[in-house]
N, C-alpha and C positions, 0 to 999 in steps of 0.2 A: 398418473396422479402426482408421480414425485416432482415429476418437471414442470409440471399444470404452480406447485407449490413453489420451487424455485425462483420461476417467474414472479410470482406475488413478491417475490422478496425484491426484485429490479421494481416494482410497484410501489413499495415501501419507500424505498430509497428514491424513487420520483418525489412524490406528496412531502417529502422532507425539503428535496431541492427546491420545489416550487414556492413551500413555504416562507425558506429565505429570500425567496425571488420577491413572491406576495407583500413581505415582511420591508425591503429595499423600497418597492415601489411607491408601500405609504410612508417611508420615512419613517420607520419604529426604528427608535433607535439613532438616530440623527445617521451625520455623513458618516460617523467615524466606526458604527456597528459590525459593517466587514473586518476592519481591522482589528477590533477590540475581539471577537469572536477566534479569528486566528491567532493571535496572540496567546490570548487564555488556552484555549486548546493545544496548542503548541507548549507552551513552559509547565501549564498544571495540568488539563486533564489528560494528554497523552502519558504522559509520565507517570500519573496512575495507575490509568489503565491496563499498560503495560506491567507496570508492579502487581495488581490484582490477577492478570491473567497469568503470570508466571509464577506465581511464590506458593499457588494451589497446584501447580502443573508439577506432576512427578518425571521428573528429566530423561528418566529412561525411558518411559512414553512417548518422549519427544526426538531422543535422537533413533528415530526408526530407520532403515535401508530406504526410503522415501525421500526423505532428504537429502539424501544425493543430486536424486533428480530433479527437486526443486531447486538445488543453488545449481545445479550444471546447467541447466535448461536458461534459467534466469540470466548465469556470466553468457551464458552463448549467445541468446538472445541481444544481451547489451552492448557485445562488442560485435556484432552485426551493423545494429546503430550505429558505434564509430565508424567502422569503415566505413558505410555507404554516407556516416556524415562528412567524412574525411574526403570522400572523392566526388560528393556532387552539393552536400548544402553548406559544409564548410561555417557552421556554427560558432560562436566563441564558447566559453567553456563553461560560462553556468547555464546559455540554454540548451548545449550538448549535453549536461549533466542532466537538465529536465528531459531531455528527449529518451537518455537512455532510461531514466525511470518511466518515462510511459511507457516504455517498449517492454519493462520486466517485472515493473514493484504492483506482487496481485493483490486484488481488494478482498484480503482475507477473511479480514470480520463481518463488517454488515450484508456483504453479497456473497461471502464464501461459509459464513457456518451456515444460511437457509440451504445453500447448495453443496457443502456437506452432511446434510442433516435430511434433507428431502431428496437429494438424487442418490449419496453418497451412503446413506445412514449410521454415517458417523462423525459429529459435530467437532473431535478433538483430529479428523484428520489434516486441520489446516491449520492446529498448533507447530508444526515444522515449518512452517510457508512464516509465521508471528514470527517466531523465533531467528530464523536466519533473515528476515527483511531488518528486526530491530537490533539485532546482534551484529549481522553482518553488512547488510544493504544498506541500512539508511544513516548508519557513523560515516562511511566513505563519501556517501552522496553530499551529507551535510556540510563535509568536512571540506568537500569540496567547488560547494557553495560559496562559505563560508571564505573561504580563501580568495574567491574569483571577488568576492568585493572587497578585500583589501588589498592594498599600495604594494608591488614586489618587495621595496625595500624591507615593508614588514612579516616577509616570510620568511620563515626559517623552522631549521626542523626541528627547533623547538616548540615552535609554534603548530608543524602537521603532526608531532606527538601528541602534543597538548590540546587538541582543537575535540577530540572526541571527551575528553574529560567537563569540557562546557555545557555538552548537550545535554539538555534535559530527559529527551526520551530514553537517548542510552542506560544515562543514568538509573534512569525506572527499571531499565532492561535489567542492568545488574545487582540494582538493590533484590528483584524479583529471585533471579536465579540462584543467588547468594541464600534468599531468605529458602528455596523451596532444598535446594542443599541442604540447609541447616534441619530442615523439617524431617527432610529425609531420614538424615543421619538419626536425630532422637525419635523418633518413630510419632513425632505428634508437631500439630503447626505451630508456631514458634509466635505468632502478632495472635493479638486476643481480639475478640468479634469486635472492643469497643475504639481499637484503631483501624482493623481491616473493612469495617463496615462504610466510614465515614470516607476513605482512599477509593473502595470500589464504588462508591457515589459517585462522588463526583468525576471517576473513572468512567461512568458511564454517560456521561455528558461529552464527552470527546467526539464519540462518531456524528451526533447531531448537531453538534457548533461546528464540525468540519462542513457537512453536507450544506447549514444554511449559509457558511459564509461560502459555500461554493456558488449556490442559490443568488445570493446578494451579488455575487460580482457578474452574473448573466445581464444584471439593470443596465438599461443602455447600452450595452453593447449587442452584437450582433454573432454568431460563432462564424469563422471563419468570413471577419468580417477588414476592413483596411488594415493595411499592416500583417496579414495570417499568414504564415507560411504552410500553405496547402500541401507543398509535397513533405514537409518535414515531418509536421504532423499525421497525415495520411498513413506515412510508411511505419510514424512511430507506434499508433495504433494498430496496423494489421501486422506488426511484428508481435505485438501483445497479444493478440487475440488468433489470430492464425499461425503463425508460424510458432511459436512459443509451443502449444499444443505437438506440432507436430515434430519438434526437435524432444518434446517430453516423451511421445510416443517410441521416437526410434530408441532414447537415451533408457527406457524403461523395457523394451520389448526386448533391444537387443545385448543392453549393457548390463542390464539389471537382471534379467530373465525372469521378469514381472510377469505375469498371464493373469485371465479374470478380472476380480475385483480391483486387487493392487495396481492393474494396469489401467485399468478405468477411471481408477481416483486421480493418477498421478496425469491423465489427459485434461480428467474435467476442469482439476484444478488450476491446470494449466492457463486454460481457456478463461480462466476470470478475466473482468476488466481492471485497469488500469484502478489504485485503490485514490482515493481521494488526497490520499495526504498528502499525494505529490503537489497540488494546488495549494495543498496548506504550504508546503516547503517554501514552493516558488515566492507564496504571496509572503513568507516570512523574511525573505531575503531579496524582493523586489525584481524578481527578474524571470526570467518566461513566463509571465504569469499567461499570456495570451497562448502561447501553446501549452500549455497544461491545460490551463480550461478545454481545448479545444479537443484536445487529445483526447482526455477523459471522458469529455462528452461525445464524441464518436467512438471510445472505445464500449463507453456503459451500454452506448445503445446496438452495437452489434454485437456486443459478446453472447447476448441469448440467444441469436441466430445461430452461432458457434458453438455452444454449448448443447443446443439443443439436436443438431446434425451428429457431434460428438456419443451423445445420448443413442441418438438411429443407429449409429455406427459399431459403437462398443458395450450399450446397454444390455 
């Protein structure tokens, strides 16, 4: 039944995609609606989002012995990518950046709390997976995004200090952490319903302006269609979905001395697909956007395969 419900959630997350597809195909929205969609989502409602989900998160719930093995599992996984990108696809450096995110950055929220909530049953076990992707993952990623499109002369390590202070989402991350600190300390939440109401609004409009402009950018194109890099992609997906899983597995069974439940969560979780925002990234900064789509959508659609074996295996 849990996994029957899981599913529904990779369901959900289709009828969203298709929407933006739908949405593309009549022209709502003119040419410019993909863009205008990622944009918004990226500078305001992630940075929300991120601020509502953290500033209620009591922090010592969050740094649980689990998140270990969600950042070890994740670097292992992403500098696998290097090497095999270093010795066979030989990428430049922002869509080696997107590749190692499709191989590590999991789709926490909209397909990770149905499948901490329904297989897991417990929705706050993929608050450690939020937290080190927005704390730790995705400053580095952007940072070094960011960098691959501007001129050498204008780098400097003034500028790779300074480059995570730009980011919006971070930003969100630490306004959050900051405020749920503070909440902590006085024993009561510190922002009143009549600003926290109006941040998790429009906080909640992030995962759906992700999903359709991922939706809108399928229009006319083809997936792995001219120009795809088939092996790049390929490998970056089944390092996300397969082997990820199974370096969390050894990393928790043997390093951790996980058993049962604990062990179960820290595979399932494993096993998520590639999360969307890596599409929002790419499409932010104009560059892999064709492997990222591609990724993600070969990783969305075999991750239930994976999960669901995982499930036979360890459930």
């Amino acid at each position: 039944m849990g996994l029957i419900a899981a599913m529904q959630g990779f369901c959900v997350i289709g009828i969203i995609i298709l929407t933006g597809y739908i949405a593309a195909r009549c022209q709502i929205g003119g040419p410019t609606a993909q863009m205008v969609l990622n944009r918004f989502s990226y500078f305001v409602s992630t940075p929300c989002l991120m601020f509502a989900l953290l500033s209620k998160e009591h922090l010592t719930d969050v740094f649980t012995p689990s998140i270990v093995v969600a950042i070890l599992c994740s670097v292992i996984t992403g500098m696998i990518f290097l090497v095999i990108n270093a010795a066979i696809f030989r990428l430049k450096l922002a869509d080696a950046t997107i590749g190692v995110l499709i191989s590590m950055f999991m789709n926490a929220n909209n397909i990770g709390l149905p499948v901490a909530t329904y297989i897991l049953g417990n929705p706050a076990a993929v608050t450690p997976i939020v937290l080190i992707q927005g704390i730790l993952f995705t400053p580095i990623a952007l940072t070094m995004l960011d960098l691959s499109a501007k001129e050498r002369s204008a780098i400097s390590l003034t500028t790779i200090l300074g480059q995570p202070l730009h980011q919006p989402i971070l930003i969100g991350v630490l306004i959050g952490i900051v405020t749920s600190a503070i909440s902590d300390h006085l024993g009561w939440f510190i922002v009143p319903n009549y600003l926290y109401d109006p941040i998790n609004i429009v906080g909640g409009s992030s995962v759906p302006l992700i999903l359709m402009a991922f939706g809108m950018s399928l229009r006319n194109t083809k997936p792995f269609g001219a120009g795809a890099n088939y092996a790049a992609t390929i490998a970056a997906a089944l390092l996300k979905n397969a082997v990820m899983p199974a370096v969390a597995f050894l990393l928790a069974y043997f390093l951790m001395g996980f058993r049962g439940a604990d062990l179960y969560a820290c595979v399932v979780l494993a096993a998520l697909p590639t999360a969307q925002n890596v599409y929002n990234y790419a499409a932010r900064y104009e560059t892999g956007t064709r492997l990222a789509r591609d990724g993600i959508l070969l990783s969305t659609l075999s991750s239930p395969i994976f999960i669901a074996v995982i499930a036979a295996l360890l459930g």
